[in-house]
C-alpha positions in Angstrom: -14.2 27.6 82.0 -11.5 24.9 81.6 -14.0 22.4 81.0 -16.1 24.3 78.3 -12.8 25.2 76.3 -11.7 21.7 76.3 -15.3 21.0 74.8 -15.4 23.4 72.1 -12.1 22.3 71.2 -12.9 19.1 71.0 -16.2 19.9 69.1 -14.0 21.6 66.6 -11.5 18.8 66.4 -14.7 16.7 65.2 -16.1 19.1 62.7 -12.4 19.3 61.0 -12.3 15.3 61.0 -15.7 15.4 59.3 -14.9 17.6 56.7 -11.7 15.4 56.0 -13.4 12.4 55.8 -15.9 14.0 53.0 -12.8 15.4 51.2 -11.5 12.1 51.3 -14.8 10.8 50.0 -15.4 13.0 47.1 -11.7 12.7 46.5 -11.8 8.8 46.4 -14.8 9.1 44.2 -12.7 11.2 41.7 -10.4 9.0 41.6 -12.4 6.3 40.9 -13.6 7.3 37.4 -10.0 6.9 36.3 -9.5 4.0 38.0 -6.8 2.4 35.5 -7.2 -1.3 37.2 -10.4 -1.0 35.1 -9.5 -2.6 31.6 -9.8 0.2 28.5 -12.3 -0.9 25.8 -10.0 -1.8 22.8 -10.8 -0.8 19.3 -11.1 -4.1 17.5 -8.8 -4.4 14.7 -9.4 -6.0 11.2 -7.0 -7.5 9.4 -7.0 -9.6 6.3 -6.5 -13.8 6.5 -3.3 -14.9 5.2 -3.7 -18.6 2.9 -2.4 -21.0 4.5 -1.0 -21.7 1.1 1.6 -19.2 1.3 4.0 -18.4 -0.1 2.1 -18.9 -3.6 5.0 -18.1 -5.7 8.8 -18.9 -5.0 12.2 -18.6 -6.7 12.3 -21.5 -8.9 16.0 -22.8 -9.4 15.2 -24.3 -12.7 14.5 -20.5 -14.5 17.6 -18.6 -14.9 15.3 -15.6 -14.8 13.8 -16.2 -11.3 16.2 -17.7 -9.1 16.7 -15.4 -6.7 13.2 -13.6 -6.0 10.0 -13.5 -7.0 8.1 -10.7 -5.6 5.6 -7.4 -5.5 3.2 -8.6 -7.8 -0.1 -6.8 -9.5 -3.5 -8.9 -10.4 -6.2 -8.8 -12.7 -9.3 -10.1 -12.4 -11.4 -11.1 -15.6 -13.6 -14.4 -16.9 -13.5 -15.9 -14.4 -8.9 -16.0 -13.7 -6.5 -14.1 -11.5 -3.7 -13.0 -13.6 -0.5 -12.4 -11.7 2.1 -10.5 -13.5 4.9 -10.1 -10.7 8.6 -9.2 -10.3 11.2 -11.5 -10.9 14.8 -11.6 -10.5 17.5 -14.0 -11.6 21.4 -15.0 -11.8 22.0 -11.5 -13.7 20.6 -9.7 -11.3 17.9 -7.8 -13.8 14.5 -7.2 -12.8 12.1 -9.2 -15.2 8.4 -10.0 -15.4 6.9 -13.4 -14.9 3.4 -14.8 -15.1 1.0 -17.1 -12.9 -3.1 -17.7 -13.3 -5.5 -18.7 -10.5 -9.1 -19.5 -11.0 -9.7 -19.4 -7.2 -7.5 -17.0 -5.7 -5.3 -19.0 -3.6 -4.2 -21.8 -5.5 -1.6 -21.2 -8.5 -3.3 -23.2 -12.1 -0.5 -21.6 -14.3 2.8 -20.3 -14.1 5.2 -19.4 -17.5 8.6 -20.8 -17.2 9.2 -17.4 -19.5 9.3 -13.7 -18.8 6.7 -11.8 -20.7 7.9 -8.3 -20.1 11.8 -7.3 -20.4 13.3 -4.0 -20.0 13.3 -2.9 -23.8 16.5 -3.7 -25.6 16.8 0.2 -26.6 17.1 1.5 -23.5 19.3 -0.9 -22.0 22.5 1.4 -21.8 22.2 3.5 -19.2 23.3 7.6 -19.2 26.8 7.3 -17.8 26.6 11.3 -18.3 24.4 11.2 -14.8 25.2 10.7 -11.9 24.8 7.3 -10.3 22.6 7.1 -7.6 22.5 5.1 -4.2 19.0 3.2 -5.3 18.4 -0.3 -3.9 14.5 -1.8 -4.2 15.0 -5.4 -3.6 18.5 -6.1 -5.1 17.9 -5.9 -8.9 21.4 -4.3 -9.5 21.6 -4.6 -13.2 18.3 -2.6 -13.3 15.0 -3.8 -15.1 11.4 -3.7 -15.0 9.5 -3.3 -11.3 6.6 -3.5 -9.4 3.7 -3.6 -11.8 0.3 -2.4 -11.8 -2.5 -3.5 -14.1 -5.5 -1.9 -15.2 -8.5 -2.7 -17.2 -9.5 0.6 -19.0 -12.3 -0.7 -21.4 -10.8 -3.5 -23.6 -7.0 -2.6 -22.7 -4.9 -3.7 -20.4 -2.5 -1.0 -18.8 0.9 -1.5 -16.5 3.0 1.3 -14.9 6.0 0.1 -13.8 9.2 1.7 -12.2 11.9 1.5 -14.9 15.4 1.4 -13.4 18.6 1.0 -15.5 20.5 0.2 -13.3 22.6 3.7 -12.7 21.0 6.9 -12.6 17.6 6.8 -13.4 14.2 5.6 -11.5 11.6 6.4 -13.8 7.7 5.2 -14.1 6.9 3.8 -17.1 3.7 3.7 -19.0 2.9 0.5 -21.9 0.2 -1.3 -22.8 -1.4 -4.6 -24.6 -5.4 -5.5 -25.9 -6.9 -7.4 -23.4 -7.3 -9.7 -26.0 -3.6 -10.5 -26.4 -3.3 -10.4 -22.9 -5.7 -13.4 -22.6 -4.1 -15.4 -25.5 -0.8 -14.7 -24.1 0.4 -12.9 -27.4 3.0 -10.7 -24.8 3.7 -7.5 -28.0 3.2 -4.8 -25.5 3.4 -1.1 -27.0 6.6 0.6 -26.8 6.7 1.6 -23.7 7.2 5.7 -22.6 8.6 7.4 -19.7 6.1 9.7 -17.7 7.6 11.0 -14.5 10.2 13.7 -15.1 14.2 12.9 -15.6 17.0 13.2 -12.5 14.0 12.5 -10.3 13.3 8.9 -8.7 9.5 8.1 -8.8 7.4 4.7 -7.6 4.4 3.6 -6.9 1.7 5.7 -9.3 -1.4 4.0 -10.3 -4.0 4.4 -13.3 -7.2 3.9 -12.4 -9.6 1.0 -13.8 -12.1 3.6 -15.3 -11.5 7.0 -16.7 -13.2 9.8 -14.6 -15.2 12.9 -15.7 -14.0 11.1 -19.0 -10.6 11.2 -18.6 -7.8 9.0 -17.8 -6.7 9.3 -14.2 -3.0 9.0 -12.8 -2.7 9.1 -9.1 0.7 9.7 -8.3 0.9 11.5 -4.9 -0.7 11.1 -1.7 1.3 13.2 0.9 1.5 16.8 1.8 -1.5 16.4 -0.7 -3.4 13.8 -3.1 -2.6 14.6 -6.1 -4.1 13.0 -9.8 -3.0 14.1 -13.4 -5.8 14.1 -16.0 -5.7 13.2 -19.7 -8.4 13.1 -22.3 -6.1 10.4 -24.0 -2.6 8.8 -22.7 -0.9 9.3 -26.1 -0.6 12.5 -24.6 2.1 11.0 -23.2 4.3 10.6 -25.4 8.1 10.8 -23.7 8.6 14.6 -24.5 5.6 15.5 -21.7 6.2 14.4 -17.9 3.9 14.4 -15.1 5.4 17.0 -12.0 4.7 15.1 -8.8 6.2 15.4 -5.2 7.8 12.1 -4.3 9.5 14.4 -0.8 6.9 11.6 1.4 7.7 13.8 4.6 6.4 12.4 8.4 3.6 13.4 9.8 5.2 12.9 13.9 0.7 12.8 14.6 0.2 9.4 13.1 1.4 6.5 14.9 1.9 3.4 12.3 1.3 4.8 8.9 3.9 8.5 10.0 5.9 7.5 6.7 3.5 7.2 4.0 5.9 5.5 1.5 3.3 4.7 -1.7 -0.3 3.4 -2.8 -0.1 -0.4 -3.8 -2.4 -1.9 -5.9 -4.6 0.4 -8.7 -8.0 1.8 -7.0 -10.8 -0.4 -7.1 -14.4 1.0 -7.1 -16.8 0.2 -4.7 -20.2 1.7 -3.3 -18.7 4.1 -0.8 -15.8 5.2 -2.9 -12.2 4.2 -4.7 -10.6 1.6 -2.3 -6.6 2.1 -2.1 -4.4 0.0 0.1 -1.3 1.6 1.3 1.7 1.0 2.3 3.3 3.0 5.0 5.5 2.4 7.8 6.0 4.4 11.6 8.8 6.9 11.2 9.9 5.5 15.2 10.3 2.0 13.5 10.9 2.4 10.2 12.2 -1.3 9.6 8.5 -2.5 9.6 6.2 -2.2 6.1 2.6 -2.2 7.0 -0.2 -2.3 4.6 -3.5 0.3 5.3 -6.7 0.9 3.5 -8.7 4.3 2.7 -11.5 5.2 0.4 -11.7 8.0 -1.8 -14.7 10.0 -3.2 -15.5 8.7 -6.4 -16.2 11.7 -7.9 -13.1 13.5 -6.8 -10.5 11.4 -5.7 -8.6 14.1 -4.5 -10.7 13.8 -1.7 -10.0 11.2 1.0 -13.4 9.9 2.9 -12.3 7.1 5.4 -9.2 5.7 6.5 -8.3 2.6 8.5 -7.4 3.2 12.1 -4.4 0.4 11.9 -2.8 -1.7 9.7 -4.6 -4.5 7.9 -1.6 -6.5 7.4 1.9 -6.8 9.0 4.9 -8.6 8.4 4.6 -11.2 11.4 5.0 -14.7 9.2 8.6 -16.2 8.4 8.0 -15.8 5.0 6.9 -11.9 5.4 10.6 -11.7 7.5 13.2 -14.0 6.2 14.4 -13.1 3.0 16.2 -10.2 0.9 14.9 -7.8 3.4 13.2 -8.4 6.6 9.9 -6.5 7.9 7.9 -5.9 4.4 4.7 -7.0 3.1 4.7 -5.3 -0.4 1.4 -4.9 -2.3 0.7 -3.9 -6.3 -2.0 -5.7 -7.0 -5.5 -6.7 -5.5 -8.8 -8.0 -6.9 -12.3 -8.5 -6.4 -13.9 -12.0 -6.4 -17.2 -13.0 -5.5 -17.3 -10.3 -3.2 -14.1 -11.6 -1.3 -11.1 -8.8 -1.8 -7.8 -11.2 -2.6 -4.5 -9.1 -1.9 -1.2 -10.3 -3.5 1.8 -9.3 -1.9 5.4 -9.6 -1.5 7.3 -10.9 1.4 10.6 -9.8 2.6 11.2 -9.0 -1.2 11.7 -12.5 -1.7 7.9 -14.4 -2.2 4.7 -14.0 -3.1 1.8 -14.7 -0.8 -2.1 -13.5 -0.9 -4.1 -12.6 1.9 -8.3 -12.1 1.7 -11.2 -10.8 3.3 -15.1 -10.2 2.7 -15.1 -6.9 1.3 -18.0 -6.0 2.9 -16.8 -6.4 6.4 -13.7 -4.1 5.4 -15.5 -1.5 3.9 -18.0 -1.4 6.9 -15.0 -1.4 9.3 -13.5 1.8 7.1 -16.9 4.0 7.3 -16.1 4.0 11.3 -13.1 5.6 10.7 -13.8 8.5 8.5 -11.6 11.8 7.8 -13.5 14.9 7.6 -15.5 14.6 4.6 -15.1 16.5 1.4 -12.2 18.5 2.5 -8.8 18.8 0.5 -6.2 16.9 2.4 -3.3 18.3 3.1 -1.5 17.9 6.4 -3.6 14.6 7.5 -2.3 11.9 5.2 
């Protein structure tokens, strides 16, 4: 009886290890399809090429008017020339604009040793009624004209700026000049009007190239919502009528690099699969760092946003991009299209001027993996 318990124990004692050693089993198996010794697959990320000209543009010492920086500039792209209108800054510490040409992109052909643009003598004294605010974009203290963008809308050449005197008020600023002039370098730009409301500070709102549903298009709002003001003609602004926008820019804690959308840079440019904007945004945990992104919007609406890159396209990383006025920024207004390579102008630690490229093909093809839902308002996701 002794001998058959011991057995039956012992029969049991191996049944148990069995079904141990098959727990084990299935439980190492489990384990092994999140086995984390086994590299992730990465999503590649595309960024532009920096010229290995850069910086482009500098402070020059001999021009009063540019000494100290020369930065954030726009482009336009016609007969075969870039024209770079940028931001300038001197010994009086007034943002002006300067001038430089390029036939291939890269290399600078041209450069004024004048400003073409000034802040307009009549609106040089500022309010001292208002307030003064605690507004600093890239020194400038003594206020001015900055960060352009161009755009070609049929034969005229339009620049919204952000018009600062220097106090109380940061304003965008709408003028104008025939393309013709523009090419001859006859600088009488129109009078230029104030379009965002007053007591408010406003950047970064772009006109786009071509008028849509045949009217003039301002975006000047991408976050809670994309927002764009129509106009069957731009005399409509006059300086008695403002456009309302919502410059709050709150975080979105879901995004990782781009949480703090702070503004679009250059003016939209059309493509196949939609308006291509580059963006500049920064992560709300690090918010030292300016990045530069890319989306496409529909062409027909614009309020809706197809496809947006995954990570940033460019980063401050170079010396120049990091060791000047501030540290950490790559700063875009202005972009082009040549020969099917997309040239990016941008400024560097608010100090220089460099360009960066890339086929824009291969960056468009790279957005359409990346795309938001489709033909939905945006309201929360950008």
């Amino acid at each position: 009886m002794k001998t058959n318990m011991a057995a039956l124990k012992k029969k049991k004692i191996k049944k148990v290890d069995s079904l141990s050693k098959k727990v084990v089993k299935k439980r190492a198996q489990k384990i092994k399809v999140f086995d984390f010794k086994k590299p992730r697959k990465k999503i590649p990320v595309l960024e532009l090429k920096r010229a290995k000209q850069n910086p482009i543009i500098e402070p020059a010492n001999r021009s009063p008017w540019e000494s100290k920086a020369t930065f954030n500039p726009t482009a336009l792209y016609h007969n075969g020339k870039v024209h770079i209108v940028y931001r300038a800054i001197g010994d009086n510490d007034s943002s002006v604009l300067g001038y430089a040409g390029s036939y291939d992109g890269y290399n600078i052909a041209e450069r004024l040793d004048y400003p073409i643009y000034k802040r307009p003598s009549h609106s040089v004294k500022p309010d001292m009624s208002l307030a003064s605010i605690d507004y600093i974009s890239g020194g400038g203290w003594n206020g001015g004209c900055e960060d352009p963008r161009l755009s070609l809308v049929g034969d005229t050449v339009y620049m919204l700026y952000t018009a600062f005197d220097g106090w109380g008020s940061v304003r965008i600023a709408l003028t104008s000049i025939p393309l013709a002039d523009f090419e001859k370098k006859n600088w009488i730009w129109r009078s230029p009007v104030l379009i965002s409301p007053p007591h408010e500070i406003h950047k970064n709102w772009v006109l786009f190239p071509e008028k849509i549903n045949g009217k003039f298009s301002i975006l000047h709002s991408f976050y809670p919502s994309v927002r764009i003001d129509y106009f069957e003609s731009l005399a409509e602004l006059d300086g008695t009528k403002f456009i309302q926008s919502d410059n709050t820019r709150p975080i979105d804690s879901t995004r990782t690099w781009d949480s703090w959308f702070r503004g679009v840079g250059p003016a939209p440019i059309k493509t196949d699969i939609g308006w291509l904007i580059l963006y500049h945004a920064m992560d709300h945990r690090n918010p030292d760092r300016y990045r530069l992104g890319a989306l496409i919007l529909d062409l027909k609406d614009p309020t809706h946003i197809l496809y947006r890159s995954h990570a940033p396209i460019l980063e401050p990383e170079e010396y120049y991009e990091n060791n000047g006025y501030k540290w950490g920024v790559v700063y875009s207004c202005g972009a082009v299209v040549k020969d099917g390579t997309l040239f990016v102008y941008y400024g560097g630690a608010d100090k220089v001027i460099g360009v960066a490229s890339i086929e824009l093909n291969e960056l468009l093809s790279d957005l359409k993996k990346h795309n938001v839902t489709k033909l939905k308002k945006q309201t929360a996701q950008i």
